[in-house]
LOKEKE-696260 format. One record per residue (C-alpha): chain; x, y, z; residue number from 1. Coordinates in steps of 0.2 Angstrom, whole numbers. Layout:
<nodes>
NODE;A;X;Y;Z;NUM
...
</nodes>
This chain:
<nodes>
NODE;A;-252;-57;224;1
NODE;A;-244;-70;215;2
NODE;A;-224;-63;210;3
NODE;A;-217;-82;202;4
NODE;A;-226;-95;194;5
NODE;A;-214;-111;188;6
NODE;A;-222;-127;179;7
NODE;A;-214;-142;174;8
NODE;A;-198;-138;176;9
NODE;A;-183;-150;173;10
NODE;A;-164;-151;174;11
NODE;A;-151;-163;172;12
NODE;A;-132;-167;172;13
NODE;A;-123;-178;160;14
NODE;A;-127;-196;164;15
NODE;A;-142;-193;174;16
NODE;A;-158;-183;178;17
NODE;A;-159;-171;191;18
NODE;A;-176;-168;192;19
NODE;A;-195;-167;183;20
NODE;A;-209;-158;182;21
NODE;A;-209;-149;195;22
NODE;A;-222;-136;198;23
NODE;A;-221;-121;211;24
NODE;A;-230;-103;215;25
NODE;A;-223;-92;227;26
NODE;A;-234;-77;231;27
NODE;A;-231;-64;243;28
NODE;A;-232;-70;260;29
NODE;A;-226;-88;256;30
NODE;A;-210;-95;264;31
NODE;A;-204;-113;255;32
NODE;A;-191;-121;261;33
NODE;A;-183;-132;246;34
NODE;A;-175;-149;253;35
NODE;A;-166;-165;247;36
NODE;A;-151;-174;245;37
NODE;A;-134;-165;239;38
NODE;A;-134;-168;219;39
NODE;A;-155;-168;221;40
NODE;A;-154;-151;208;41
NODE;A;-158;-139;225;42
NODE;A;-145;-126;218;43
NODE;A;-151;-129;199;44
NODE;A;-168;-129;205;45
NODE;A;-167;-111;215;46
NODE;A;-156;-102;200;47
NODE;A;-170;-109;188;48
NODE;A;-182;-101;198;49
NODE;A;-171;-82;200;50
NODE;A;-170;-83;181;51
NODE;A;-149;-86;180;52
NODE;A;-151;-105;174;53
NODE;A;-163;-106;157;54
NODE;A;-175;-122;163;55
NODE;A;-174;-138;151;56
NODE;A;-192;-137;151;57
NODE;A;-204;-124;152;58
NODE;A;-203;-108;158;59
NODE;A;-202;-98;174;60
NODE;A;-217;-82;176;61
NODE;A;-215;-68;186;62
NODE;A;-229;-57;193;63
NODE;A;-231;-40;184;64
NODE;A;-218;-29;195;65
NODE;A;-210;-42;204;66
NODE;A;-193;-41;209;67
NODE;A;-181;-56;214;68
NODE;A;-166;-55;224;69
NODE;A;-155;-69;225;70
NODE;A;-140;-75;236;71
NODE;A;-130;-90;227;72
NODE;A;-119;-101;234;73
NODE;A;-107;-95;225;74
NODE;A;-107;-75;225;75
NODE;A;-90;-67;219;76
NODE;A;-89;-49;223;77
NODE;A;-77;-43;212;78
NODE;A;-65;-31;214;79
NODE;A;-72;-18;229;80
NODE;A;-71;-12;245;81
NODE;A;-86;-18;256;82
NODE;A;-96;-3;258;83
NODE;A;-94;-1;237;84
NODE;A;-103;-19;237;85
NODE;A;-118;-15;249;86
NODE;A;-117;4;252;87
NODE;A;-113;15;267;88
NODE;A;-129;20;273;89
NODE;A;-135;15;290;90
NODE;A;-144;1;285;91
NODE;A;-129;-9;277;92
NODE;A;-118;-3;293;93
NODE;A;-131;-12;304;94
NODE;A;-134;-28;295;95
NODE;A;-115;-30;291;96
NODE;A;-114;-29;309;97
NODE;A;-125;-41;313;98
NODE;A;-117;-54;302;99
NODE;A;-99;-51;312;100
NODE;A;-93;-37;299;101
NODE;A;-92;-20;309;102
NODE;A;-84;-7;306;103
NODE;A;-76;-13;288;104
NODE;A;-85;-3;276;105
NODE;A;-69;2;267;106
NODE;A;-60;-14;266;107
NODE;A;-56;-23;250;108
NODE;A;-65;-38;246;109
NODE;A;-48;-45;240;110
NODE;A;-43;-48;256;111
NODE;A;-58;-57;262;112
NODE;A;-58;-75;266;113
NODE;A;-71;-86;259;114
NODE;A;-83;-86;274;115
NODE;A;-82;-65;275;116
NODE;A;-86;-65;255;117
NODE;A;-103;-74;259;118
NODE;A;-106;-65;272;119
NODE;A;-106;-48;262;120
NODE;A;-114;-57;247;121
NODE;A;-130;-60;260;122
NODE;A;-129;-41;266;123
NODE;A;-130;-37;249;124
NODE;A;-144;-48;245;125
NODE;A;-153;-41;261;126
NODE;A;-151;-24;256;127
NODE;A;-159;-25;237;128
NODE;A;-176;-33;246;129
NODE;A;-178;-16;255;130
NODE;A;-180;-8;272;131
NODE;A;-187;-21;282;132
NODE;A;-199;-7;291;133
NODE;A;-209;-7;273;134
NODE;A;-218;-18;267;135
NODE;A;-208;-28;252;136
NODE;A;-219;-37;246;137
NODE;A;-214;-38;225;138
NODE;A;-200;-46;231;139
NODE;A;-196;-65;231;140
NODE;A;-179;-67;241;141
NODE;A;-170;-83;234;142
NODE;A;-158;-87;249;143
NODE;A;-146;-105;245;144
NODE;A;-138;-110;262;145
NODE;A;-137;-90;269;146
NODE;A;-131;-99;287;147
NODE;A;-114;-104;280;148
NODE;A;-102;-95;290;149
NODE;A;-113;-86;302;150
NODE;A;-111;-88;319;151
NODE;A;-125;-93;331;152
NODE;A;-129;-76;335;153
NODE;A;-130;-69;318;154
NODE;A;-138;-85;312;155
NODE;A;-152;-80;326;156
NODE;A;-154;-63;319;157
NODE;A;-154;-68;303;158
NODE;A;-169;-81;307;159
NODE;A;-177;-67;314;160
NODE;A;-175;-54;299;161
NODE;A;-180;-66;287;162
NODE;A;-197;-67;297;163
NODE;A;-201;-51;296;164
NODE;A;-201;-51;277;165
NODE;A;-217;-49;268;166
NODE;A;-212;-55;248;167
NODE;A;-209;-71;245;168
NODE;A;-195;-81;253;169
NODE;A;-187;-98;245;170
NODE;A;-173;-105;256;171
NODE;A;-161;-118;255;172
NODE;A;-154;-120;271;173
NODE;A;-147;-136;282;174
NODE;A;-152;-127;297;175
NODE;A;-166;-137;303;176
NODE;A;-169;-122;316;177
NODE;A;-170;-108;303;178
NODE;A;-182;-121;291;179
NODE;A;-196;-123;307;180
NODE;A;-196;-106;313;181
NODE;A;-195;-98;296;182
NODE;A;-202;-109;282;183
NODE;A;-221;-112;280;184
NODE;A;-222;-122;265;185
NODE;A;-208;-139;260;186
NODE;A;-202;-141;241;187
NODE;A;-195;-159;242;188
NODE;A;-183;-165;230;189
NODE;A;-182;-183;230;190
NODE;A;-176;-195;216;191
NODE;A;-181;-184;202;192
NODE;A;-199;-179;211;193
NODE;A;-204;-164;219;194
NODE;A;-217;-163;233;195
NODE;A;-225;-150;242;196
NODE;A;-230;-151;260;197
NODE;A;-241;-136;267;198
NODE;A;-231;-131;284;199
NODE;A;-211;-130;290;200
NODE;A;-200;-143;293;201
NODE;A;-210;-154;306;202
NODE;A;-225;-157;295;203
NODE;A;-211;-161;279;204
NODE;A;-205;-176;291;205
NODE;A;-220;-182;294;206
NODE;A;-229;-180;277;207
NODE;A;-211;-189;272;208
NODE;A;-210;-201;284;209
NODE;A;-233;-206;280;210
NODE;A;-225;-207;259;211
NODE;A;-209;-218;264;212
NODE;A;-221;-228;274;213
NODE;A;-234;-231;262;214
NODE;A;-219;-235;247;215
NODE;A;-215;-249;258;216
NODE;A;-234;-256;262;217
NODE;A;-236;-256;240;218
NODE;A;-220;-263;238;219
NODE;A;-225;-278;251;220
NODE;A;-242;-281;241;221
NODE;A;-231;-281;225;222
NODE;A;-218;-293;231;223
NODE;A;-233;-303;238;224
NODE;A;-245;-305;221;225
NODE;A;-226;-307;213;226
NODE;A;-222;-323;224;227
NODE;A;-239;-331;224;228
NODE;A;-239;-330;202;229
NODE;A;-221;-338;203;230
NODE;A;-226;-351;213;231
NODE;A;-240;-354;203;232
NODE;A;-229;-355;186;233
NODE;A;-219;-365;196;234
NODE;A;-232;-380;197;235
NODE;A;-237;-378;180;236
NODE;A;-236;-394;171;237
NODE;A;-217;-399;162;238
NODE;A;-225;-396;145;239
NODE;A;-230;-378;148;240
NODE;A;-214;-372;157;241
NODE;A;-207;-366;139;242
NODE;A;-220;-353;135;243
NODE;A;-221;-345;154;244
NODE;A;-200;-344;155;245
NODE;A;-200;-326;152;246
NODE;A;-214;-324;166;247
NODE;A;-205;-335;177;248
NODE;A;-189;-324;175;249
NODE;A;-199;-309;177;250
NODE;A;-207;-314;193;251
NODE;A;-190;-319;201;252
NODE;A;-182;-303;198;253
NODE;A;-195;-294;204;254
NODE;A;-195;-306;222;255
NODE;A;-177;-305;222;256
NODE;A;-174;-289;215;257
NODE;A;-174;-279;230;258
NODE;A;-164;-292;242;259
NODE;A;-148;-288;234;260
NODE;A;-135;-284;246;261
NODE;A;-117;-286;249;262
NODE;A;-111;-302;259;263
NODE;A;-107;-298;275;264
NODE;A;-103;-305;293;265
NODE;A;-110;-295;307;266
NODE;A;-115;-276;308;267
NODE;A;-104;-263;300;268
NODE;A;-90;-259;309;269
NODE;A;-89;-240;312;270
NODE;A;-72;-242;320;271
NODE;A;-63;-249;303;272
NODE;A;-50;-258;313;273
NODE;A;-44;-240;321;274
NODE;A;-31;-242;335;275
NODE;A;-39;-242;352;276
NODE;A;-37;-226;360;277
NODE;A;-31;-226;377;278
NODE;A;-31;-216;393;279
NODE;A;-20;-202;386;280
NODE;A;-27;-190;372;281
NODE;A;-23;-174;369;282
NODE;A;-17;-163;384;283
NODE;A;-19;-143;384;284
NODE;A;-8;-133;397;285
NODE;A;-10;-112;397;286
NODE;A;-13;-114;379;287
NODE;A;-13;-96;369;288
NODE;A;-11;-90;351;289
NODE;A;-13;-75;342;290
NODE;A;-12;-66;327;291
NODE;A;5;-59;319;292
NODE;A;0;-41;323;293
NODE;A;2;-47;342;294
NODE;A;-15;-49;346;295
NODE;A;-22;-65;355;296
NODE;A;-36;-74;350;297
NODE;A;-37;-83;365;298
NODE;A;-24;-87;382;299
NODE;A;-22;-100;396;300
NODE;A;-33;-114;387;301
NODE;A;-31;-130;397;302
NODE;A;-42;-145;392;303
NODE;A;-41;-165;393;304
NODE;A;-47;-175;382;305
NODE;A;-57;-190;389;306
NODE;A;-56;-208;376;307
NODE;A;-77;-205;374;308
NODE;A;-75;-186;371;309
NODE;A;-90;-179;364;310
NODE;A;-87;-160;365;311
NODE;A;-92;-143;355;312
NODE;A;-80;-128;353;313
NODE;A;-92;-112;352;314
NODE;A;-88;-94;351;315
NODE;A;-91;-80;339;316
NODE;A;-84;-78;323;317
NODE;A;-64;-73;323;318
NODE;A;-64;-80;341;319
NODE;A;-51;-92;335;320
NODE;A;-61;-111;336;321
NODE;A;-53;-117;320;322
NODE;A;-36;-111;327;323
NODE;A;-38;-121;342;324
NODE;A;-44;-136;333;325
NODE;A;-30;-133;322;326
NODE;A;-19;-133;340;327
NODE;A;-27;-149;346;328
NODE;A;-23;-157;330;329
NODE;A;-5;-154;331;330
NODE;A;-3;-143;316;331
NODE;A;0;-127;323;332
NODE;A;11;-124;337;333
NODE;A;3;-111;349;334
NODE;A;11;-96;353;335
NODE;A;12;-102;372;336
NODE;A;8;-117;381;337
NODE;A;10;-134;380;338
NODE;A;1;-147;370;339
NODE;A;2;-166;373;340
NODE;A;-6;-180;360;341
NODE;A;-7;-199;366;342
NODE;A;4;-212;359;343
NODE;A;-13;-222;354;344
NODE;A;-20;-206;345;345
NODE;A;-24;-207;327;346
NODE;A;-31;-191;321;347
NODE;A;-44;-187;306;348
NODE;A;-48;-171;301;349
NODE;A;-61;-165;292;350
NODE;A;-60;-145;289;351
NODE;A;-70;-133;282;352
NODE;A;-60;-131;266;353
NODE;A;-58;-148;261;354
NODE;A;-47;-159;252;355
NODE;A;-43;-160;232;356
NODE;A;-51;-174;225;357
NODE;A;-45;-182;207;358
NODE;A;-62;-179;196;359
NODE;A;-57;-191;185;360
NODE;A;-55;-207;200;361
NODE;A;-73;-217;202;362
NODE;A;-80;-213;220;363
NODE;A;-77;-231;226;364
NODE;A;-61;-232;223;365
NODE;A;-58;-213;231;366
NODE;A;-64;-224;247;367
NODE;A;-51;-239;244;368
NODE;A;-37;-230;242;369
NODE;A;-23;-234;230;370
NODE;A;-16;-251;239;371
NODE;A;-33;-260;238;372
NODE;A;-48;-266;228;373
NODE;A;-66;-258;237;374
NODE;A;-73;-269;249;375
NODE;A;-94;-272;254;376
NODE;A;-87;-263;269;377
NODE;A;-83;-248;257;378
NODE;A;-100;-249;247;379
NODE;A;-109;-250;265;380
NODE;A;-102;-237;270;381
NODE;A;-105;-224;255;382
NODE;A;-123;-233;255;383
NODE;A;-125;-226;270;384
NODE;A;-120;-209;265;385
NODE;A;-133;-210;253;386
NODE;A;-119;-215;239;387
NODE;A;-131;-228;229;388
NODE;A;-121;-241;216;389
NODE;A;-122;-229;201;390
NODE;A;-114;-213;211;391
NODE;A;-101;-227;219;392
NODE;A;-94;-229;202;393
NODE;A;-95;-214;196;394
NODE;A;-80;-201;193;395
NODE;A;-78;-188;207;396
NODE;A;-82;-174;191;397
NODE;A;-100;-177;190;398
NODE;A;-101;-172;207;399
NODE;A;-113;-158;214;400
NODE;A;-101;-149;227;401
NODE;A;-113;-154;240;402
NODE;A;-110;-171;236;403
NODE;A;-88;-168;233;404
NODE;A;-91;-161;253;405
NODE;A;-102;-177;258;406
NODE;A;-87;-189;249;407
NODE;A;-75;-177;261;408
NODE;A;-84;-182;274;409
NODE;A;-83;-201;270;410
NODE;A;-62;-201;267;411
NODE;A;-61;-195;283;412
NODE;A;-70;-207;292;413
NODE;A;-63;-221;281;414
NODE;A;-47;-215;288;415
NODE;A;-48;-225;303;416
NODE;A;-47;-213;316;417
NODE;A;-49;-215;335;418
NODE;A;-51;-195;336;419
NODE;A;-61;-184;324;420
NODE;A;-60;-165;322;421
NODE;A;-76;-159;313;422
NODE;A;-72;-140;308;423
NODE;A;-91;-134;306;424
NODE;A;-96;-152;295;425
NODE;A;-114;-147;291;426
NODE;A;-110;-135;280;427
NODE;A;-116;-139;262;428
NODE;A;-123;-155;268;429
NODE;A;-141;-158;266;430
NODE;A;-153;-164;280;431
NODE;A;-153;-181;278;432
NODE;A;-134;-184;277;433
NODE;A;-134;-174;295;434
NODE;A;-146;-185;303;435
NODE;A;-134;-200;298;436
NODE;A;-121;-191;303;437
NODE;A;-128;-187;320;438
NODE;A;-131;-207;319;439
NODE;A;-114;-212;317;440
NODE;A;-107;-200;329;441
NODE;A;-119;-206;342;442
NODE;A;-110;-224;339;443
NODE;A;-93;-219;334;444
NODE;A;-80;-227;346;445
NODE;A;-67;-216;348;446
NODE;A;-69;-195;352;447
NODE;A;-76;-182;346;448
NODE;A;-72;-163;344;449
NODE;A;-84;-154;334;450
NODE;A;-83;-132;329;451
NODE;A;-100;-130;324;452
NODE;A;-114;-114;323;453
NODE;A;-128;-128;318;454
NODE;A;-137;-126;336;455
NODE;A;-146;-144;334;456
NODE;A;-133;-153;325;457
NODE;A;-124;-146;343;458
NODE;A;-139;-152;353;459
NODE;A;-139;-169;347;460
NODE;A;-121;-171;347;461
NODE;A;-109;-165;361;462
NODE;A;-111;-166;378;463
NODE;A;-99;-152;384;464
NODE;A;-93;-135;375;465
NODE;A;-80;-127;376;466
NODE;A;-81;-109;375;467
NODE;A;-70;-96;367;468
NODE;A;-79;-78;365;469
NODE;A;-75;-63;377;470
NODE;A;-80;-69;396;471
NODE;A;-67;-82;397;472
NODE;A;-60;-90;382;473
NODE;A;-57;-109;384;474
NODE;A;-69;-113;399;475
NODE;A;-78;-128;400;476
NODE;A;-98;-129;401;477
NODE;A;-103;-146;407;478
NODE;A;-122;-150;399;479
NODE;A;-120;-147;384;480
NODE;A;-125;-130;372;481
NODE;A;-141;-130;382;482
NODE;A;-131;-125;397;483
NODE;A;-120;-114;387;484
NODE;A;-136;-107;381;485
NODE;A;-144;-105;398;486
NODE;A;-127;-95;403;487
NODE;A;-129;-83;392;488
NODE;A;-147;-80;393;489
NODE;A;-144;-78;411;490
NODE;A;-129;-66;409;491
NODE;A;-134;-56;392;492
NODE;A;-146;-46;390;493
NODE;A;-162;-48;377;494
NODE;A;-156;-51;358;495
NODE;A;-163;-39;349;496
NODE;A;-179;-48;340;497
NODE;A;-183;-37;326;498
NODE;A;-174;-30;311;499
NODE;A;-165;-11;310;500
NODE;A;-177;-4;302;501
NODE;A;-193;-11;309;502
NODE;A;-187;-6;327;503
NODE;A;-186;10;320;504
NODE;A;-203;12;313;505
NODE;A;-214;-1;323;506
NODE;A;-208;-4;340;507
NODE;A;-221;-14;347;508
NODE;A;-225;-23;334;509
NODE;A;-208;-31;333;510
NODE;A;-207;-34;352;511
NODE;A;-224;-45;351;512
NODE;A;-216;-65;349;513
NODE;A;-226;-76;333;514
NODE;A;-237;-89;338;515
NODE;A;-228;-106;336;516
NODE;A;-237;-118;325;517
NODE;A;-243;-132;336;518
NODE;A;-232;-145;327;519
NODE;A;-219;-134;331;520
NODE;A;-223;-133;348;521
NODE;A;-225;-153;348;522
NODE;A;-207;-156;342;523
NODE;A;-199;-143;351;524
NODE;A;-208;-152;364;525
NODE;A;-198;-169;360;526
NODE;A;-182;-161;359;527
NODE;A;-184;-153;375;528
NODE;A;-187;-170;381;529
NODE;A;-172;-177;374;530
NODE;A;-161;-164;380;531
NODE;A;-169;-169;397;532
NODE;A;-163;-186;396;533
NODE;A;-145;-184;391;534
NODE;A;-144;-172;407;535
NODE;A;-150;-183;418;536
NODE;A;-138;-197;413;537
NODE;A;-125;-183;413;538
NODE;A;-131;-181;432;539
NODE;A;-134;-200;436;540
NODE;A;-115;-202;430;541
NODE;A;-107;-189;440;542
NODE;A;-117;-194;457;543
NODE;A;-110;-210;454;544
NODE;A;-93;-205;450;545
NODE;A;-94;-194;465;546
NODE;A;-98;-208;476;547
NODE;A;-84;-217;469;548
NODE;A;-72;-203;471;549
NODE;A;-66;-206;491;550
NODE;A;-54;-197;496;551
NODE;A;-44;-188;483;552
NODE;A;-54;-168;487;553
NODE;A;-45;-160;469;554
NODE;A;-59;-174;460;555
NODE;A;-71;-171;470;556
NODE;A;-71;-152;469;557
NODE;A;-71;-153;450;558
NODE;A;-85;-168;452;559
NODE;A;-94;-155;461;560
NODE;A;-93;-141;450;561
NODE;A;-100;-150;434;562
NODE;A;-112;-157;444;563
NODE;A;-120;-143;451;564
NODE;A;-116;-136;430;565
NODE;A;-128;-153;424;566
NODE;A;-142;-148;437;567
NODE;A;-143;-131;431;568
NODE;A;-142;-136;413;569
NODE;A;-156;-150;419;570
NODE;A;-166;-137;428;571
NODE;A;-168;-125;415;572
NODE;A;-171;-138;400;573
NODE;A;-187;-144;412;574
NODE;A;-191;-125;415;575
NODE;A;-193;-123;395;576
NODE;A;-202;-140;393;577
NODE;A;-214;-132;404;578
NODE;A;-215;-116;396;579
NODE;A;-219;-125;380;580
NODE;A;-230;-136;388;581
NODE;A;-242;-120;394;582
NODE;A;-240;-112;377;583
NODE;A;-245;-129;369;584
NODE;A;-262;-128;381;585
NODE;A;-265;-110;378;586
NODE;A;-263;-112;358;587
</nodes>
């Protein structure tokens, strides 16, 4: 049954397009997964579709009796106590307490923070589909970026749900998770196009990556058939050269049109002259805060910061990881302990609520700062950021917000920094500027904290967590979230699989897994692998350290204990690859 049929639609912003003739059906059943770059039109696109933005072009059908549900980025609530916004019935009690709001039914929505309000808008838009125990299937269920401010257990759930649901599904999500295990068709945005892929996220990469690659084969037969006619025109006689100028001129810029680049010496320097960091970072001791009512959020927190630090602070929501990154930054004094910051530290932030930016300054210059004129080190930079030379000199106004949190993200690395505190950073950023991201992390000289619920942007980043949730708030997990993962999966029980309501009316029909896509299987397959390798070298390094260690037993002790923490991490990431291995065959 098809419930939305959209063709030719377009959008725009003042100065530029967004996007084109772009054509989509969503029948019951189908899961699309829209992706692009921040300011690619994802948002317009999706409120086009839910019938809240009137398209430039065309028009947008829906299916007789069809019903659309959306959750915008932007979801005010207005002036309500919770359980007014989504109702009081059982349902709404058990999906707010999925997504790590219990028990607050009758609290105003004035008092929430911004994270809390999206979280209610989500409830809300789960609850109009339906019961997930029946079949809503006149329902197309417009979801942009649902993950923001979920934890990684809700995030899970909410995978899960949205798997069960039998309408239509469009999402907007940078959880690359969520858009594999959910998604089976790709709407790509990309400069002013739209493409479809048939399958989730793995088959979108590849099918991109096959289009990239045959861009670039064309563009070397052009440059080729362009060189050999200039040289051609080139030997023509002295008495012809007048007439073929304006061939001749033609046929340079398109040989020379695409070599344009700043002059530079060397590779980019992602260290932008920074202080160099010595041995002594930031020092907790018995570190504890808590709220004003008297209530802790966490106690006796001691960490030690190596100069290479690459670690992960996970935890529920309300567990207090943006107060402790807040502690290690030196802006809040805890409630007791001791904290201790290097002389050689120079700190840059980059929180979850940003920093104003002018909308009248150009972006470049936002870059530069006020003391000096942008540099090729400053257009590199936002080039890689996938800030071309139009949006370098554009003013910050004329910004999508995804795009305003991606220039964020850029100030604070231009800052110079030797230590980075990353407060949940994928939020609002789209695929592509994570994977960059994750690339520039992998290089960045200094160390790096990160508070983050995206479980691969975690899995390609850190090497040690640090946990604060209910076992023992502020201990350290050698390995990775992999071994914090395995911890839990060895010490909790099951997570529930199925919705509320489908539990309730379909028992083993919710227990049964879904068969994985062989592609998906495939690239699971390669991030198990990779996983693999980085314990490994977490193993190989501590043997040798161990070794090294001689006589001093307090090192060796702790040497021992993360050591035994890497193998078990090791051990379990190899018992998974085999798991998927067998599945793989079975499929």
């Amino acid at each position: 049954m098809i419930l939305l049929d959209a063709a030719g639609l377009a959008a725009s912003r003042p100065g530029r397009p967004l996007f084109a003739d772009v054509s989509v059906t969503i029948a019951d059943g189908d899961r699309l997964g829209v992706v692009g770059l921040n300011g690619s039109g994802k948002s317009t696109l999706l409120r086009q579709l839910a019938g809240r933005l009137e398209p430039e072009a065309r028009v947008v059908r829906r299916g007789r009796g069809a019903r659309v549900v959306m959750l915008d980025q932007d979801a005010p609530l207005g002036a309500a106590t919770i359980g007014e916004v989504t109702g009081t019935g059982w349902d709404a009690a058990a999906i707010l307490d999925r997504l790590g709001l219990g028990g607050r039914l009758n609290e105003s929505t004035a008092t929430l923070s911004g994270g809390e309000t999206k979280r209610v808008a989500l409830a809300r838009a789960l609850l109009e589909v339906g019961p997930f125990g029946e079949a809503a299937t006149d329902v197309v269920l417009i979801l942009d970026e649902p993950t923001n401010h979920l934890d990684i257990d809700a995030i899970v759930w909410l995978e899960r749900h949205l798997a069960a649901h039998r309408g239509g599904l469009v999402l907007v999500t940078h959880d690359r998770h969520v858009l594999d295990r959910v998604t089976t068709r790709t709407l790509e945005l990309d400069r002013g196009q739209g493409y479809v892929h048939e399958g989730g996220y793995a088959t979108y990469l590849e099918a991109r990556a096959e289009r990239e690659s045959r861009a670039a084969r064309e563009e070397d037969v052009r440059q080729n058939l362009a060189r050999s006619e200039l040289a051609w025109l080139r030997r023509g006689a002295p008495a012809r050269t007048r007439k073929p100028k304006a061939r001749i001129e033609a046929a340079t810029a398109i040989v020379e049109g695409r070599a344009e680049a700043p002059a530079r010496n060397g590779e980019l320097d992602l260290g932008f002259g920074a202080p160099r960091l010595g041995d002594n970072v930031v020092d907790l001791t018995r570190v504890g805060h808590r709220y004003d009512d008297g209530r802790w959020l966490f106690r006796g927190v001691d960490l030690s910061l190596d100069p290479r630090e690459r670690l992960g602070i996970v935890g529920p929501n309300g567990a207090g990881k943006s107060t402790l990154l807040d502690v290690i930054a030196g802006t809040l004094r805890p409630a007791e302990g001791r904290v201790e910051i290097g002389t050689t530290v120079a700190l840059g932030s980059f929180s979850q609520r940003g920093v104003e930016l002018d909308p009248t300054m150009r972006v470049d210059q936002a870059v530069a700062g006020p003391t000096r004129v942008p540099d090729w080190e400053d257009a590199r930079f936002l080039d890689r950021f996938w800030f071309d030379a139009d949006a370098q000199r554009s003013p910050i106004g004329l910004l999508s917000g995804g795009e305003r949190r991606r220039l964020q993200l850029v100030l604070t690395l231009r800052q110079r920094p030797n230590v980075l505190l990353l407060d949940e950073p994928t939020n609002d950023l789209d695929l592509d500027t994570l994977r960059v991201l994750e690339d520039v992390l992998e290089e960045w000289p200094g160390a790096v904290i990160v508070v983050s619920h995206d479980r691969a942007f975690l899995e390609r980043t850190v090497t040690d967590v640090l946990a604060i949730d209910d076992e023992r708030p502020g201990r350290r997990v050698p390995g990775g979230f992999a071994a914090w993962e395995a911890q839990r999966s060895i010490a909790a029980p099951p997570l529930n699989t199925g919705s509320v309501a489908a539990k309730r009316t379909a028992p083993a029909a919710s227990q049964r897994p879904a068969r994985r896509s062989p592609s998906t299987l495939r690239r699971l397959l390669r991030d198990a692998e990779k996983e693999i390798a980085t314990h490994e070298r977490r193993r190989d390094k501590l043997t040798d350290e161990l070794a090294a260690a001689a006589n001093d037993h307090l090192l060796l002790a702790r040497l021992g204990y993360e050591l035994a923490a890497a193998e078990s991490a090791l051990a379990a990431t190899e018992e998974r690859w085999l798991e998927l291995s067998a599945e793989l065959e079975a499929g």
